[in-house]
ZAMARGU-4260 file (C-alpha; in steps of 0.2 Angstrom, whole numbers, plus 5000, padded with zeros to 4 digits):
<rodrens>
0) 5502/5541/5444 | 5497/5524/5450 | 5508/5510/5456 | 5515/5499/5445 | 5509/5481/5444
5) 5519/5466/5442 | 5524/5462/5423 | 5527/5447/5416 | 5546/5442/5419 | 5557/5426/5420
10) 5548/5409/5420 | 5547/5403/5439 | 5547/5384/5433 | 5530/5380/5425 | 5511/5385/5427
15) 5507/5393/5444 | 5498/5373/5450 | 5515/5364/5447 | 5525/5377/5455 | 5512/5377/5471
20) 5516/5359/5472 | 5535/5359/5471 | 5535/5374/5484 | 5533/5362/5499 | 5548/5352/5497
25) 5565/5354/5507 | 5561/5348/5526 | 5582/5345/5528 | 5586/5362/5522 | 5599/5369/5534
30) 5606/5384/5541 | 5621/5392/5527 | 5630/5399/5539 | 5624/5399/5560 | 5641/5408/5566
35) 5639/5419/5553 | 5621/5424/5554 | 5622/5423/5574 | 5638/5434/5575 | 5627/5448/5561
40) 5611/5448/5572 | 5621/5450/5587 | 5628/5467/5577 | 5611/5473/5575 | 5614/5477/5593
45) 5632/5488/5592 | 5624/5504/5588 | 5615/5504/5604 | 5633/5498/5614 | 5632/5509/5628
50) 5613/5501/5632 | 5619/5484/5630 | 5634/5491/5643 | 5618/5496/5655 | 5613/5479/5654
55) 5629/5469/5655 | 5631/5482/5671 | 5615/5477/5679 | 5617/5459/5676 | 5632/5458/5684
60) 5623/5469/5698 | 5611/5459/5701 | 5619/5441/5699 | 5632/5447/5712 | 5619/5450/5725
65) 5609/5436/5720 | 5625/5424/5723 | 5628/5433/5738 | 5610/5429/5746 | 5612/5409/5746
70) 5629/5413/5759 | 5621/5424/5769 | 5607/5412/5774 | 5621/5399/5776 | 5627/5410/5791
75) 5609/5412/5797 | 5609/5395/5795 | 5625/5393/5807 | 5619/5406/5819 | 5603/5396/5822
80) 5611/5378/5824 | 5626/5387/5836 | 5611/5391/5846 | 5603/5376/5849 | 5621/5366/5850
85) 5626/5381/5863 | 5609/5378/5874 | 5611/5359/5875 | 5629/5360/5882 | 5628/5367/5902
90) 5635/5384/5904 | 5652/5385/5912 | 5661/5372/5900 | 5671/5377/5885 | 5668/5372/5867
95) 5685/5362/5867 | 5680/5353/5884 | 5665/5349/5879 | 5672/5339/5862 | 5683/5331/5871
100) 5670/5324/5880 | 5661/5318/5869 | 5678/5311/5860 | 5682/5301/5878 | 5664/5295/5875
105) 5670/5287/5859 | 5655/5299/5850 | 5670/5307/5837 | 5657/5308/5823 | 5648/5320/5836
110) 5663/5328/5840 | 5668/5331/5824 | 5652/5339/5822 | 5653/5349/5835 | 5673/5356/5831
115) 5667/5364/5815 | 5652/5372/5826 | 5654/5392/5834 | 5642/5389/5848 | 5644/5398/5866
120) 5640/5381/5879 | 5624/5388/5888 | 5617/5401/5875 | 5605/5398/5864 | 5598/5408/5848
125) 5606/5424/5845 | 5590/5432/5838 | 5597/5451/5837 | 5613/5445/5827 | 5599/5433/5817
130) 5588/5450/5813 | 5602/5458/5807 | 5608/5447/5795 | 5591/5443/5787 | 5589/5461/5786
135) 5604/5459/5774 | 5598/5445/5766 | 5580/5455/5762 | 5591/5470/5757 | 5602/5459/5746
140) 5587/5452/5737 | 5575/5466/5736 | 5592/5477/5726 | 5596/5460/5715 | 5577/5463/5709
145) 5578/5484/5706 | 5593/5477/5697 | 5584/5465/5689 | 5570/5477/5684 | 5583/5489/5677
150) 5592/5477/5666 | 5574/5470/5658 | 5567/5488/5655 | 5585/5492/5647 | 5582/5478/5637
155) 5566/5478/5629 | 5570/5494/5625 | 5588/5489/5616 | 5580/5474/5607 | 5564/5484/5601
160) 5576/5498/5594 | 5585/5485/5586 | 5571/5477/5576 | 5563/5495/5573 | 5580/5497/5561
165) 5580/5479/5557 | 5560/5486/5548 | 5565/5502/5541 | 5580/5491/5533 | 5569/5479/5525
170) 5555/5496/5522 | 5569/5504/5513 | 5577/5487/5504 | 5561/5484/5496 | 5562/5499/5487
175) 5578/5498/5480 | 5575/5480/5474 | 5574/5479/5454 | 5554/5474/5449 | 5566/5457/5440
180) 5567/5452/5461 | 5547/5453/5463 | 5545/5444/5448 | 5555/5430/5454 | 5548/5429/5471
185) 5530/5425/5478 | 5522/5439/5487 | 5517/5431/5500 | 5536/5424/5503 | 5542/5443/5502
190) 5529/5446/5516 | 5532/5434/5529 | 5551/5438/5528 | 5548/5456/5531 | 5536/5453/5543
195) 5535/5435/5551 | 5552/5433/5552 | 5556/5447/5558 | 5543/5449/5570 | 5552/5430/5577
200) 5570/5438/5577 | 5562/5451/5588 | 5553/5437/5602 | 5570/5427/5601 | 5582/5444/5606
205) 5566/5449/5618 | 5566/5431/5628 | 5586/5428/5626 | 5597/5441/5627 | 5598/5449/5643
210) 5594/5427/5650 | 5608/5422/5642 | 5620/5437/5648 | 5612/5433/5667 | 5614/5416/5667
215) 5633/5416/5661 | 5635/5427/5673 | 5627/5416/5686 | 5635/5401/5683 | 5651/5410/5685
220) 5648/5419/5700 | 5640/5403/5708 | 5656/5392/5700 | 5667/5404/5711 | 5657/5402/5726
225) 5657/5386/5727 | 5675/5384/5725 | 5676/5396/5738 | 5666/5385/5750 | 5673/5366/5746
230) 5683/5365/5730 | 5679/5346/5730 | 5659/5347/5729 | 5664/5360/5716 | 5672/5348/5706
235) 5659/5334/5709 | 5644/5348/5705 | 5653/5352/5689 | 5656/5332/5683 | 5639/5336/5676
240) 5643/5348/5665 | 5653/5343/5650 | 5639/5331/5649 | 5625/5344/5647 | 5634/5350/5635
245) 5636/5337/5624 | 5617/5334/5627 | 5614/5352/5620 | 5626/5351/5605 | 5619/5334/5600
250) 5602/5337/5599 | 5603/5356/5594 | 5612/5350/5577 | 5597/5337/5576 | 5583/5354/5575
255) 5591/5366/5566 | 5588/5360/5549 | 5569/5358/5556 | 5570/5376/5562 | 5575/5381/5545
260) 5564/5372/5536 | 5550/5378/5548 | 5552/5396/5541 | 5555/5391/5525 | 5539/5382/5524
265) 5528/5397/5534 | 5534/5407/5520 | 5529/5396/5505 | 5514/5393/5514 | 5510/5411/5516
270) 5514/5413/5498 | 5499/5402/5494 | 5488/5408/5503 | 5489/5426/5497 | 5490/5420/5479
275) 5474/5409/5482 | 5463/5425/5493 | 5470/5435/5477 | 5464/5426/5464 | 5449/5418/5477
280) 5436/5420/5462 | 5445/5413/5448 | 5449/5398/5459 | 5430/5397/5460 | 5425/5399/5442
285) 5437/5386/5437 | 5434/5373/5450 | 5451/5374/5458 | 5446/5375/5476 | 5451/5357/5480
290) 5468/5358/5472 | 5469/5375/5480 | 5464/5365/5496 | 5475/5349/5492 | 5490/5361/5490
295) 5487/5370/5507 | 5486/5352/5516 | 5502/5349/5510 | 5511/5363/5515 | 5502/5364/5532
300) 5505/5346/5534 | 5524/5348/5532 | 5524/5364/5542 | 5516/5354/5557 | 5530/5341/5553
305) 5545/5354/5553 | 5537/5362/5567 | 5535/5347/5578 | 5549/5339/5572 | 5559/5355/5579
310) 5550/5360/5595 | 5550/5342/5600 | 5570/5337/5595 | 5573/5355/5603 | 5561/5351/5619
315) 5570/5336/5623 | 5586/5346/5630 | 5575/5354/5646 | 5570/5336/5654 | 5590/5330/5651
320) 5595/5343/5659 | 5582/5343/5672 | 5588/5324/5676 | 5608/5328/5674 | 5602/5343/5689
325) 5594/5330/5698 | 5609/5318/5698 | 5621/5334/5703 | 5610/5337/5717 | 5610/5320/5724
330) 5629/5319/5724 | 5632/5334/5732 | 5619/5332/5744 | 5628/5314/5749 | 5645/5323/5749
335) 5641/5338/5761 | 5632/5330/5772 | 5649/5317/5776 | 5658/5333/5775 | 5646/5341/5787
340) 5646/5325/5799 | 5666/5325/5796 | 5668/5341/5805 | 5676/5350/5787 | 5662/5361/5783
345) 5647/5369/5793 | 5627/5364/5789 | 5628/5381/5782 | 5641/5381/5771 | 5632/5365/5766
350) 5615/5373/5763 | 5622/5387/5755 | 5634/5376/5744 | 5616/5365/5738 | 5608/5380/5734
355) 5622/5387/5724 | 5621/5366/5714 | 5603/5371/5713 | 5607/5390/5707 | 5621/5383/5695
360) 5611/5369/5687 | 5597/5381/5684 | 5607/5393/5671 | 5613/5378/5660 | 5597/5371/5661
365) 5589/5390/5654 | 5604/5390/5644 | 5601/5373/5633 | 5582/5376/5634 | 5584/5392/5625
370) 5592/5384/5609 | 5579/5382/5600 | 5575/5399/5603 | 5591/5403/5595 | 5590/5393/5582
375) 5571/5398/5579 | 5578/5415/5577 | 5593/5414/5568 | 5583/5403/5554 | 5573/5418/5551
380) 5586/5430/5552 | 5596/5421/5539 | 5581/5423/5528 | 5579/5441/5535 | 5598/5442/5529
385) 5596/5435/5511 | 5585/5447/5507 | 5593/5461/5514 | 5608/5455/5503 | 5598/5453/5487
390) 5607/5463/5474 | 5597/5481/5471 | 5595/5491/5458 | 5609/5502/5451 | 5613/5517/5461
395) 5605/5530/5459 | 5614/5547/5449 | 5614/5566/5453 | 5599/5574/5450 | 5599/5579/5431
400) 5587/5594/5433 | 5576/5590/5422 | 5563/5603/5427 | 5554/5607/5411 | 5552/5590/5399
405) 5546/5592/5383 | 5544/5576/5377 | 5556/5571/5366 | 5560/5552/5368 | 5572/5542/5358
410) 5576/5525/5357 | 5594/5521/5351 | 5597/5504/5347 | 5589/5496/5363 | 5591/5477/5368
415) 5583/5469/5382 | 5581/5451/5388 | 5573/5444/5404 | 5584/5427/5402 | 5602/5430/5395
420) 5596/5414/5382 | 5580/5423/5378 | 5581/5438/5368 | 5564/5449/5370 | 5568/5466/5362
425) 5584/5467/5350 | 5590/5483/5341 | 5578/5494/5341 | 5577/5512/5338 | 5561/5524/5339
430) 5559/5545/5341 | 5545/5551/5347 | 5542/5569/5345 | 5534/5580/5359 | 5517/5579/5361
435) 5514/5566/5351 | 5504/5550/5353 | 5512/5534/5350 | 5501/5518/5350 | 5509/5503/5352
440) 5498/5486/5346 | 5504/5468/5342 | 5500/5450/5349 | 5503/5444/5368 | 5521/5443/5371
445) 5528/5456/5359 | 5536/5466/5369 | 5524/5481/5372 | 5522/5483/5391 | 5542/5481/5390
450) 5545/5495/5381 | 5536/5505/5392 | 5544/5499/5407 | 5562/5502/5401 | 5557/5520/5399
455) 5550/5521/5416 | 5564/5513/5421 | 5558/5497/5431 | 5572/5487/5420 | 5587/5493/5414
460) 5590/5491/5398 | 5607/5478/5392 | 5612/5488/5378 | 5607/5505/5369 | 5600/5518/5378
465) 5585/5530/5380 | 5584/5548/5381 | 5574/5561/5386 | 5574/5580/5379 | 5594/5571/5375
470) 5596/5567/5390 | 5600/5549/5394 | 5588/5544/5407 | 5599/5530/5414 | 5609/5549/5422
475) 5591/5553/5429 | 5588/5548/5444 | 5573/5535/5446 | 5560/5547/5458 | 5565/5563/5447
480) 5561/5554/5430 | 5545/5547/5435 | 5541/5564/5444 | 5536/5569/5424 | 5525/5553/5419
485) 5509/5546/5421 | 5503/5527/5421 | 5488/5520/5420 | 5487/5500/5420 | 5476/5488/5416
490) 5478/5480/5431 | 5468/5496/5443 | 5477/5497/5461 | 5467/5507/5473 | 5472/5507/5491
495) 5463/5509/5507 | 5456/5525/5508 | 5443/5536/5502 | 5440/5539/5484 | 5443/5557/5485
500) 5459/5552/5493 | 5465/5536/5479 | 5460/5551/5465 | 5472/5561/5473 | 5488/5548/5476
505) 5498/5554/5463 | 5497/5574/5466 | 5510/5583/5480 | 5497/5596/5482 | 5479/5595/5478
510) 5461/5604/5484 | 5445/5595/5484 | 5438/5607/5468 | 5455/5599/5460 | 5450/5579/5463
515) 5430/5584/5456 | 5439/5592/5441 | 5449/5575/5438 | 5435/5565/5442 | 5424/5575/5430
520) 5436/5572/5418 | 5436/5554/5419 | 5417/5553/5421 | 5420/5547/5439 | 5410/5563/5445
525) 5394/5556/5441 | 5392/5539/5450 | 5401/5546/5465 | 5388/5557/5467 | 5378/5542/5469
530) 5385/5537/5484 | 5379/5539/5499 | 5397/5547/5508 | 5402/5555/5490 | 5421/5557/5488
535) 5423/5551/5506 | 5417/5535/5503 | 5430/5522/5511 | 5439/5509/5497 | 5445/5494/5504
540) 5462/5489/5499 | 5454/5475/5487 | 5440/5490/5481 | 5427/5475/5482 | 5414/5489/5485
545) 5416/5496/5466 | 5414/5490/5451 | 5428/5484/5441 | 5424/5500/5428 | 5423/5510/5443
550) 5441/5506/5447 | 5448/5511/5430 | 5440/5526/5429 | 5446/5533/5446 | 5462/5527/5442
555) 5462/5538/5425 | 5455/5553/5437 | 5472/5551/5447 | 5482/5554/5427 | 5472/5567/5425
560) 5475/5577/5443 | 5496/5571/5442 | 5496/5582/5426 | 5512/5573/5419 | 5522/5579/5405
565) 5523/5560/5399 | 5508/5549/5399 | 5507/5530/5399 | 5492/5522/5393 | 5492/5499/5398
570) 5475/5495/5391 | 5467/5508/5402 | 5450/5506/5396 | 5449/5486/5397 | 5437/5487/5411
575) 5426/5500/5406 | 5412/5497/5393 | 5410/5503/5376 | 5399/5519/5379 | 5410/5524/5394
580) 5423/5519/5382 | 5419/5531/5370 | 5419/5546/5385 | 5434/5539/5390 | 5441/5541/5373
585) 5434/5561/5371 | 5442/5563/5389 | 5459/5555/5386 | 5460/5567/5367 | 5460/5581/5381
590) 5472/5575/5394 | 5483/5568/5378 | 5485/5588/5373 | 5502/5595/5374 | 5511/5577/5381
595) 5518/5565/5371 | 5509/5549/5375 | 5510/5532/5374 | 5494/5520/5371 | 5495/5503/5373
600) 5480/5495/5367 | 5472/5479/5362 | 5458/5486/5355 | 5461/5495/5340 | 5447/5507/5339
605) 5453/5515/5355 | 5471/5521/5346 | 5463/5524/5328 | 5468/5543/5330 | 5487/5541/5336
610) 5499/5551/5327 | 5509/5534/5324 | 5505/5519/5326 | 5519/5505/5331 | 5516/5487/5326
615) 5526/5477/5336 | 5530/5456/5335 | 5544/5448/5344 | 5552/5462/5354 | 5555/5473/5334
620) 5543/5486/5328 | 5539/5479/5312 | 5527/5492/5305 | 5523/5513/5310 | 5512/5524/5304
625) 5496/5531/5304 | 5481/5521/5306 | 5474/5526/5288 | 5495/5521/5280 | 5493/5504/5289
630) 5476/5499/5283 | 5483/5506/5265 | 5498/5494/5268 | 5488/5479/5270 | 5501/5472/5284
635) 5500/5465/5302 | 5491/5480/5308 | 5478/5478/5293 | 5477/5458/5299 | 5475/5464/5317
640) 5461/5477/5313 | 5451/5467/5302 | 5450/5453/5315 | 5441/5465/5326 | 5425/5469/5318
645) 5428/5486/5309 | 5410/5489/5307 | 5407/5488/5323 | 5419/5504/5325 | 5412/5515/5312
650) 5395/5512/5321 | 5402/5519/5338 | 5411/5535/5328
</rodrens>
């Protein structure tokens, strides 16, 4: 059974060139709701909470010993400068001689200096007491990295988990999304949310999460430091901050709407461009590569706009803060030094207390330069969101058991519309008995391929129902109903692979003899012989490496091989020429034996010996019959079949 192709649904608002050209609009669009879609990608995390405790764990680890470092070499600090105060005073006098000295001497500033120093008059450099505490420091720093370590492996594990489900929730959405959604939405904009977007909500978890839980942490460790060395540079260091973060809040409201309209954009654009590379050779045979062009100017112009726009608005918060940490570290520089000269802290202290400015501005400068990050990612995640929100199709029922089918099909009373204002099929009511052959024929538009997609249940229908053997199939599950039917499209899908392998798609179990019977069958056998690889001839996922024919028949071979109890025929031998046609034809009476069957056909010659014969206009079978009844009757299907050469039939037969 092949895959079903995209059927003609809603109107999207015009012909495919005014809709390409309205789909670059929106630059302001803005985030719905940013709490909301941050607080719901955050929760793609909670099934992983005791990793996410491994991380918080290590963080907190290693941020404590990193806090801890910068204090320790303010003692080492101490321990050098006691020395060379205690070799330049003369052995035998005491520290507090020696200050007031130097205070008799009018040199309080010195002596000021000197109080806060614990130097030994006479000795110099304590190196042993200096080795051991750089030993510490070394040890402090070379755990606070193993810690480090731990806490980014833990990560990239916990986020890469995360967006592995995040996939197989999209993979499985996409399934349960009625064909109605697809009709409504560019392919290409359905692809770069399941995998752009997601591929951005992954970097922005990857480069954020565990730097934003370490530098929280950091600036609170480091806050508490420092008020545990000088409450007042404390509170000079932190006059800074409600500043930064009016910076950030300011210029982060200014991005977002670019950042949304950045992914919005990427996604139109992507939808373009695989609607151009689809269609690439019409866009040639009609002349249409510099609109084609012209539209893909525009949308890459305003995705460079958005995309500048938002990294540069975004950028701006980095060199703010940057000069806001400059300004800290001047002040506190001024401050400690006094201080220092004062007597009321040590150099250390001091040194320690500038790295820990340096260590605190740091953080809130990551912090505010990961916003756009954020906002990046939470613009894609909203659209990741949307579509894992779309409404799906109706749940699926308990398994009916429907292990032998017979083929009895009734239509009772059936209504359909795409739009609620637009009434496509209304009222109608057909039985088709078992292993027969219903054609259905009538002018583009009239409902045919419809039909057939309500009984294979791509749409549900809005009143009536349909049953199978008297069974209503909407109590069938969708996978067990179509488990019994066969389709083959006008449009041919063939996927990457070999030939042998496409032939074989819609079978559970098959053996090569099995695929050559099928192919036989369909006439396929004979120019894959041809070939230089045979059935193990690779197909590329466009199948530009066989002929259009070539296609049509192998996807018959694949009906034939499924063995279905229920065979659906959309124009199957449009590609095909007549002679092959006519084969096709002989081959299909075959493979038509024993199943009912519906034929969906165009040309007429191709249906001639249906068992009936429906004649549809405007969504309502307005004649049945026979082919030889119709003609007698003189009505639309006589009109239709005079139109198309009958001579030129009776020459084939």
């Amino acid at each position: 059974m092949t895959a079903p192709t995209r059927r003609p649904g809603p109107p999207m608002g015009g012909p495919p060139a005014a809709r390409m050209m309205m789909a670059g609009g929106a630059p302001t669009e803005k985030l719905q709701d940013f709490k909301g879609s941050t607080k719901r990608l955050l929760g793609l995390l909670a099934p992983q909470r005791l990793a996410v405790g491994l991380v918080l764990l290590s963080g907190i680890a290693g941020v404590a010993l990193s806090v801890y470092g910068p204090r320790l070499l303010g003692h080492a600090t101490d321990i050098i400068f006691a020395g060379v105060i205690g070799k330049s005073v003369p052995a035998g006098v005491t520290k507090e001689q020696a200050v007031e000295q130097l205070r008799s001497q009018g040199e309080n500033t010195r002596a000021d200096l000197l109080s806060a120093v614990d130097f030994t008059p006479g000795q110099g450099i304590d190196f042993t007491a200096l080795a051991h505490l750089l030993g510490w420091v070394a040890a402090v720093y070379v755990f606070a990295w193993i810690f480090g370590v731990i806490q980014g492996r833990i990560t990239a594990r916990v986020v890469q988990v995360a967006v592995y489900r995040l996939r197989q929730d999209v993979e499985v959405k996409l399934s349960r999304l009625p064909l109605s959604y697809f009709d409504k939405q560019p392919r290409g904009e359905v692809l770069s949310r399941a995998t752009n977007d997601t591929d951005n909500i992954a970097q922005t978890l990857q480069q954020t999460f565990a730097q934003i839980v370490t530098s929280l942490l950091m600036i609170v460790g480091v806050l508490g430091m420092m008020f545990w060395i000088s409450w007042l540079l404390a509170l000079i260091a932190l006059v800074t901050v409600p500043v930064s973060i009016w910076l950030t809040t300011v210029i982060g409201k200014r991005s977002q709407p670019n950042f949304v309209a950045q992914w919005s954009i990427t996604g139109k654009l992507n939808g373009h461009i695989e609607e151009m590379f689809t269609g690439h050779s019409l866009v040639k045979v009609f002349g249409r590569q510099g609109e084609a062009q012209q539209t893909f100017a525009e949308h890459n112009e305003k995705l460079y706009a958005s995309s500048f726009r938002a990294q540069f608005i975004s950028g701006l918060i980095q060199p703010a803060m940057m000069f806001l940490s400059n300004l800290n570290y001047v002040l506190v520089a001024v401050v400690g030094g006094l201080r220092v000269a004062s007597g009321s802290l040590s150099l250390g202290e001091v040194q320690a207390f500038i790295q820990y400015s340096r260590q605190f501005s740091q953080p809130l400068t990551q912090v505010a330069s990961m916003a756009n990050l954020v906002q990046s990612g939470v613009a894609s995640a909203e659209r990741v969101f949307a579509l894992l929100d779309a409404p799906e199709q109706s749940a699926e029922p308990a398994p009916a058991g429907l292990d032998r089918v017979q083929g009895r099909i009734t239509f009772e009373d059936v209504s359909f519309r795409y739009l609620p204002d637009k009434p496509l099929i209304d009222g109608l009511s057909l039985e088709v008995a078992p292993g027969q052959t219903v054609a259905i024929v009538g002018p583009t538009g009239a409902g045919k391929t419809t039909l057939v997609n309500l009984l294979m249940r791509f749409y549900e229908v809005d009143s009536g129902r349909i049953t199978l053997d008297g069974v209503d199939i909407a109590s069938v599950p969708r996978p067990e109903l179509r488990e019994h039917m066969g389709m083959v499209l006008q449009d041919t899908w063939l996927f990457g692979g070999t030939i042998a392998e496409n032939i074989a798609y819609g079978a559970d179990e098959f053996s090569l003899d099995a695929v050559r019977q099928a192919a036989e069958a369909a006439h396929v056998d004979a120019f894959v012989r041809m070939l230089p690889d045979g059935y193990d001839t690779v197909i590329d996922e466009e199948g530009s490496n066989v002929s259009a024919g070539q296609k049509q028949l192998i996807t018959i071979a694949r009906a034939f091989l499924a063995e279905p109890s229920i065979l659906i025929l959309d124009e199957a031998t449009s590609s095909v020429d007549t002679r092959t046609e006519v084969l096709i034809q002989r081959a299909m009476t075959t493979l038509r034996s024993g199943r009912t069957s519906f034929v969906i056909a165009h040309r007429l010659s191709t249906i001639r010996d249906a068992d009936v014969i429906l004649v549809m206009e405007h969504g309502s079978i307005v004649e049945q019959g026979s082919h030889s009844s119709l003609l007698a009757a003189g009505g639309a299907y006589a009109r239709l079949y005079s139109a198309q050469f009958a001579a030129a039939v009776a020459e084939v037969d």
